[in-house]
C-alpha positions as CSV (number, residue, x, y, z in Angstrom):
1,X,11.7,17.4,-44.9
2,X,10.6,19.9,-42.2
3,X,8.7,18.0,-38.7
4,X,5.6,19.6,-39.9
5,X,6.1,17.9,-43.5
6,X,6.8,14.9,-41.7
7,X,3.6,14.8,-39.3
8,X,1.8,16.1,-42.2
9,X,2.3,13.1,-44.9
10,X,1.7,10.6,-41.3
11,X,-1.6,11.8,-41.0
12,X,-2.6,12.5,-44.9
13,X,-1.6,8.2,-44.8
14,X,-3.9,8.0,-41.3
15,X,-6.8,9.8,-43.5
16,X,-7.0,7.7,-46.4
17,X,-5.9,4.4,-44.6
18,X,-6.9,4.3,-40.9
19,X,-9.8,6.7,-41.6
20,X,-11.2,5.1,-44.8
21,X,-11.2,8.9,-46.1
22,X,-11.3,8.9,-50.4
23,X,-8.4,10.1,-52.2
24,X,-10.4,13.7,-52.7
25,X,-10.2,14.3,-49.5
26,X,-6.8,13.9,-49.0
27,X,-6.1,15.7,-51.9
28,X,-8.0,18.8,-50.1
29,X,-6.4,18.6,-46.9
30,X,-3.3,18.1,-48.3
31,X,-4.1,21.0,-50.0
32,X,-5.3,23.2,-47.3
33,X,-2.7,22.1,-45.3
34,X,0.3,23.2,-47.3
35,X,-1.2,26.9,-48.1
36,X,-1.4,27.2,-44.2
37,X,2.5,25.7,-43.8
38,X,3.8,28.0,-46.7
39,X,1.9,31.2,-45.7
40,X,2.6,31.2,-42.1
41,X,6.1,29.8,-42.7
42,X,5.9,26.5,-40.4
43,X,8.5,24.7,-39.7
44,X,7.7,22.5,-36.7
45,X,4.5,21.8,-34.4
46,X,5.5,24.2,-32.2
47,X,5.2,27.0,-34.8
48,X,1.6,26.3,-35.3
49,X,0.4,28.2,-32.3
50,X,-2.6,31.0,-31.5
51,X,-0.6,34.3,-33.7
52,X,0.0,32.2,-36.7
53,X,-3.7,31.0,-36.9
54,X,-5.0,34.1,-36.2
55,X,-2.8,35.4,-38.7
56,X,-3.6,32.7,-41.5
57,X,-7.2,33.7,-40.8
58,X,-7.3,37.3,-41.2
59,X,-4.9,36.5,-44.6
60,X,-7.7,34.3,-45.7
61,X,-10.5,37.2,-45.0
62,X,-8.7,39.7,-47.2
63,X,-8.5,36.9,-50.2
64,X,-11.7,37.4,-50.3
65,X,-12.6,34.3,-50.0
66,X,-16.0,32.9,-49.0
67,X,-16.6,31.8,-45.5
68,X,-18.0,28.4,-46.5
69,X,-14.2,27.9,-48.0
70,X,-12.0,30.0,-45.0
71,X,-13.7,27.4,-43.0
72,X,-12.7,24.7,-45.0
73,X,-8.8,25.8,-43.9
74,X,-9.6,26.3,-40.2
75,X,-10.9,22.8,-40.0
76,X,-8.2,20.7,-41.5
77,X,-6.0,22.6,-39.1
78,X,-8.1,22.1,-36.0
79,X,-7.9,17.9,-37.4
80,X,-4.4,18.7,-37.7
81,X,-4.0,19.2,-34.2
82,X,-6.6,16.6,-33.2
83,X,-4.4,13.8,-34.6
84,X,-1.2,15.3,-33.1
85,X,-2.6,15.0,-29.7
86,X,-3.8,11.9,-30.3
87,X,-0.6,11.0,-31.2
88,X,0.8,12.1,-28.2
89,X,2.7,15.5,-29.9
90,X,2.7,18.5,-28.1
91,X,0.6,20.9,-30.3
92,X,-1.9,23.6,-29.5
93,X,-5.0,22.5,-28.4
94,X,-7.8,22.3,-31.4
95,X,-10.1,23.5,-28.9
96,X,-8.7,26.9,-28.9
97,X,-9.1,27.1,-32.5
98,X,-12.8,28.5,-33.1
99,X,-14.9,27.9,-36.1
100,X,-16.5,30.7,-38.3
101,X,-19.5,31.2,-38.3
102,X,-21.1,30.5,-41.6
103,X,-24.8,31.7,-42.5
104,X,-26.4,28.8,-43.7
105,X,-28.6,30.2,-47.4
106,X,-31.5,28.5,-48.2
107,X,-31.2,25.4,-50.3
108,X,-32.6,26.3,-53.8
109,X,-34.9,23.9,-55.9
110,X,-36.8,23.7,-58.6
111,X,-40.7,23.6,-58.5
112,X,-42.3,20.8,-59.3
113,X,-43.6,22.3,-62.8
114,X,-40.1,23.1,-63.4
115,X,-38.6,20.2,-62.7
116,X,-41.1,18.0,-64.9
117,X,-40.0,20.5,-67.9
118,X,-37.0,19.8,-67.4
119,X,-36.8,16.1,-67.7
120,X,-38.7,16.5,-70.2
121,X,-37.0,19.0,-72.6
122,X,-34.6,16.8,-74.4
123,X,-36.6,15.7,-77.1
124,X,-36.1,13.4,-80.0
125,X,-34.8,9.2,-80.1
126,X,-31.0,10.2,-81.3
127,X,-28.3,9.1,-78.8
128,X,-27.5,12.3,-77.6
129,X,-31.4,12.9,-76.8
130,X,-32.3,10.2,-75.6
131,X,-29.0,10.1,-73.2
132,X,-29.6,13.0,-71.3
133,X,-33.3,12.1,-70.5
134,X,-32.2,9.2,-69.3
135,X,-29.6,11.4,-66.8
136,X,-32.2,13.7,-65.9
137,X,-34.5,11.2,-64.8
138,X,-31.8,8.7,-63.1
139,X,-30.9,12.5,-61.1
140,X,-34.3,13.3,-59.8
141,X,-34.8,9.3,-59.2
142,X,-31.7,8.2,-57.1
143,X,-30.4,11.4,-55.3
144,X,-27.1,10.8,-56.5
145,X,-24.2,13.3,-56.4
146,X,-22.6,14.5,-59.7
147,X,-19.9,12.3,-59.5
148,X,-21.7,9.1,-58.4
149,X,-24.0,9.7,-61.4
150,X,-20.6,9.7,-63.9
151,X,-19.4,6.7,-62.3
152,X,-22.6,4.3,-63.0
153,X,-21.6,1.0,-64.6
154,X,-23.7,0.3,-67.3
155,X,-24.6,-3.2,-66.9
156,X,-27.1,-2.2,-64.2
157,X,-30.3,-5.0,-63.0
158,X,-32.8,-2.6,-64.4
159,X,-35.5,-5.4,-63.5
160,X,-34.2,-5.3,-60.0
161,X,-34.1,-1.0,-60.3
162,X,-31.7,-1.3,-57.4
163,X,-27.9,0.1,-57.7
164,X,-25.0,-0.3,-55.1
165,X,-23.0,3.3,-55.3
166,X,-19.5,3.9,-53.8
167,X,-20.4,7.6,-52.3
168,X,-18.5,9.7,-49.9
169,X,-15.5,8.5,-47.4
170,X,-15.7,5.2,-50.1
171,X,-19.0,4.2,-48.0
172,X,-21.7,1.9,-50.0
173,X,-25.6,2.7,-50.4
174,X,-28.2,1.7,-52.5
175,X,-30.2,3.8,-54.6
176,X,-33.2,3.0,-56.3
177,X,-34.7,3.6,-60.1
178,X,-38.4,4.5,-61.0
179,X,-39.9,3.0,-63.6
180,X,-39.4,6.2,-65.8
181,X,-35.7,6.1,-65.2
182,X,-35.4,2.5,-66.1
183,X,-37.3,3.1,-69.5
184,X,-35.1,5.8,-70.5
185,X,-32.1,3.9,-69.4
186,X,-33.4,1.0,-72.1
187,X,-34.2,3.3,-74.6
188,X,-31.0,4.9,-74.6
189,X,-28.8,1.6,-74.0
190,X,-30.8,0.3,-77.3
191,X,-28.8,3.0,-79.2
192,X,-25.4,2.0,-77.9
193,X,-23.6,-0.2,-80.0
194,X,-20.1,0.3,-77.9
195,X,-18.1,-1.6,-75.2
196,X,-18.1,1.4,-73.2
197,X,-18.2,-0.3,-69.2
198,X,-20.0,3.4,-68.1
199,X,-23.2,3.8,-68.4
200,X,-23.3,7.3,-69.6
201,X,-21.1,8.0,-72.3
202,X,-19.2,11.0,-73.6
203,X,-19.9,12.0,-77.2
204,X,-18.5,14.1,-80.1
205,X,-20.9,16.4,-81.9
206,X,-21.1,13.7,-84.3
207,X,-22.3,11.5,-81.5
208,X,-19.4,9.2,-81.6
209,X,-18.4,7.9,-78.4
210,X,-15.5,9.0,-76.5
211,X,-15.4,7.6,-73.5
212,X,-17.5,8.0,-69.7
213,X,-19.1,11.2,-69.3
214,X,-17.2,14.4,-67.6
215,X,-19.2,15.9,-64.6
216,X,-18.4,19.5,-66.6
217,X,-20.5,17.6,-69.6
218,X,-23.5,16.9,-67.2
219,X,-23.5,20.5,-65.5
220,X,-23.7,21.8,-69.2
221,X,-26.5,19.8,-70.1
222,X,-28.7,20.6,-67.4
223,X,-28.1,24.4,-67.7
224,X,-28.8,23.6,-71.8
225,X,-32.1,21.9,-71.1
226,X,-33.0,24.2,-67.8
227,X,-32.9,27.0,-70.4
228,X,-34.8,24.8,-73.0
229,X,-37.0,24.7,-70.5
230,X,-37.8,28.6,-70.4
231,X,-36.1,28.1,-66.4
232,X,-35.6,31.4,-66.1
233,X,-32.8,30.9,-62.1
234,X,-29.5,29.4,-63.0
235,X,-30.3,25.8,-62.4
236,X,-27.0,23.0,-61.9
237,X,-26.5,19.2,-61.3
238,X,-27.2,19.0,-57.4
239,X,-30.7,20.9,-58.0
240,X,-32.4,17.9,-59.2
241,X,-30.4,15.7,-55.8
242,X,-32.2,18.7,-53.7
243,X,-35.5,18.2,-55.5
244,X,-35.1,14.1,-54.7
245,X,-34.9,14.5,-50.8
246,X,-37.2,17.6,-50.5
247,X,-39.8,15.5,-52.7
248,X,-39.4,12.6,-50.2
249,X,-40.1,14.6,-47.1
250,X,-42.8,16.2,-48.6
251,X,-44.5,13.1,-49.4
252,X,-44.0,11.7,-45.5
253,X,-40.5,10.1,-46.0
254,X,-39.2,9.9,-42.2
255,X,-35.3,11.8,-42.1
256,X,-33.7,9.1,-41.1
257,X,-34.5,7.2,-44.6
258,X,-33.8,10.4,-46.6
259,X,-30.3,10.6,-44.9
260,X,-30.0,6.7,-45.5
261,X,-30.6,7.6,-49.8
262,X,-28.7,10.5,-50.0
263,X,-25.4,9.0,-48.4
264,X,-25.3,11.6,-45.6
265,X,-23.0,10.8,-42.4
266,X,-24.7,13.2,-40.2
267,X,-28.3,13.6,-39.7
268,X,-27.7,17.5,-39.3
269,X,-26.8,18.0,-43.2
270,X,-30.1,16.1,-44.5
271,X,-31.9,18.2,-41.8
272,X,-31.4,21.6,-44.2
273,X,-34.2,20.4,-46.5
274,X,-36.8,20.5,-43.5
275,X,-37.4,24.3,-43.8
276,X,-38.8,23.5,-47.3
277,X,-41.2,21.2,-46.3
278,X,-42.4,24.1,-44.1
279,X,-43.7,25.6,-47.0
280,X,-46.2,22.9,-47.0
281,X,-47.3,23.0,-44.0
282,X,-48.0,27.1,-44.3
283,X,-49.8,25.9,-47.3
284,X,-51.9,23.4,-45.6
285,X,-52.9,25.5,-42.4
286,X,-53.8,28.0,-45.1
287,X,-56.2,25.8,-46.1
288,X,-57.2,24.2,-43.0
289,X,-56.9,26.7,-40.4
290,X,-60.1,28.5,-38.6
291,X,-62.4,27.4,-42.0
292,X,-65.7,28.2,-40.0
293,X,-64.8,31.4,-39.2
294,X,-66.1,33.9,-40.8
């Protein structure tokens, strides 16, 4: 084992012990990590200096590679160095390490008519059916990410419509259901006749049950029923978590709360869902605005 490999597994443990980081993440700067070793042929800390960064990057510009993901790359090495330092190694200084600038798109949701379709499209009181209501409403109810959403439990306090969910960096949150989702949880729990502990379930074509849903599974689904829906924009899982915290600010939620739902760390990252209440304020001083003049 190289130094590098060494001070590399050190701080992967300081992520996921000291820094309460999930196993994900450690998987991804682990990951990150090692294509930046390999490539630039590191072999101790003093080999990570200005060339070979400069020299990972430009490698990473001519992959092709977007520059939401090069960035991805630059940061775990600019951590790299952070805990290195902090540890007292002599290492290049993170601060000499600049971040890419990455255009930040507009967030795309669905309109309201749309989204209203789409919980609504899967019709019918079969499993499958009745199922994927029940995920499209617990989506636009709760905020929840992809993953939280596979990992619901199923023997939830519907009364209660309150659910405790492990999120991101292991952190806990509570989410809440509307009275739509709970009724569409019942209904579909009134089909299931299994010991499965998840709450959504995994089914053959024949609708036998094979276990907790796959996050692929759900991403199908909604594309299926967006579709059904005569959606005519490609529309995927984390539309309908947009469409939850855009609907919140819209109706007055403060961004402080909406942060507090959606299980962000940073204010900053719930703040990209301001511009689209903007729209609704164009819309009311279009309405509002100068009405006596002529």
């Amino acid at each position: 084992m190289t130094e590098v490999e060494k001070y590399l597994k050190e701080y992967l443990d300081y992520l996921e012990v000291e820094r309460n980081r999930s196993r994900k993440t450690r998987e991804n700067y682990e990951r990150y990590l090692k294509f930046f070793i390999k490539e630039q042929g590191i072999k101790s800390v003093k080999d990570i200096d200005e060339d070979a960064v400069r020299s990972f990057r430009v490698n990473l510009s001519r992959k092709n590679l977007k520059k939401n993901t090069q960035s991805y790359y630059v940061i775990a090495i600019r951590n790299f160095l952070k805990y290195l330092l902090k540890r007292d190694v002599k290492a290049l200084s993170p601060e000499k390490i600049e971040l890419p600038r990455v255009s930040r798109r507009d967030i795309e949701v669905l309109d309201y008519s749309e989204l209203e379709r789409l919980i609504k499209a899967p019709k019918g009181d079969d499993l499958r059916s009745l199922r994927d209501h029940a995920i499209l409403e617990v989506f636009f109810s709760t905020g929840l990410r992809l993953s939280e959403l596979c990992a619901l439990p199923r023997y939830l306090d519907l009364e209660r419509g309150e659910i405790s969910v492990r999120g991101k960096g292991d952190k806990l949150r509570v989410v809440f259901l509307s009275n739509d989702s709970k009724k569409a949880i019942r209904d579909y729990l009134a089909k299931r006749s299994d010991p499965e502990e998840y709450l959504f379930a995994s089914l053959t074509k024949k609708n036998k049950i094979i276990g907790r849903i796959t996050p692929r599974a759900v991403e199908r689904l909604v594309s299926f029923y967006a579709r059904k829906a005569g959606i005519p924009k490609k529309v995927h899982p984390h539309q309908l978590r947009h469409s939850f915290a855009t609907d919140l600010l819209i109706n007055g939620a403060d961004l402080r709360s909406v942060q507090s739902l959606l299980g962000h760390a940073n204010i900053s990252t719930t703040q990209v869902y301001t511009h689209l209440t903007n729209k609704e304020l164009k819309e009311i001083h279009q309405t509002f605005h100068a009405r006596r003049r002529k």
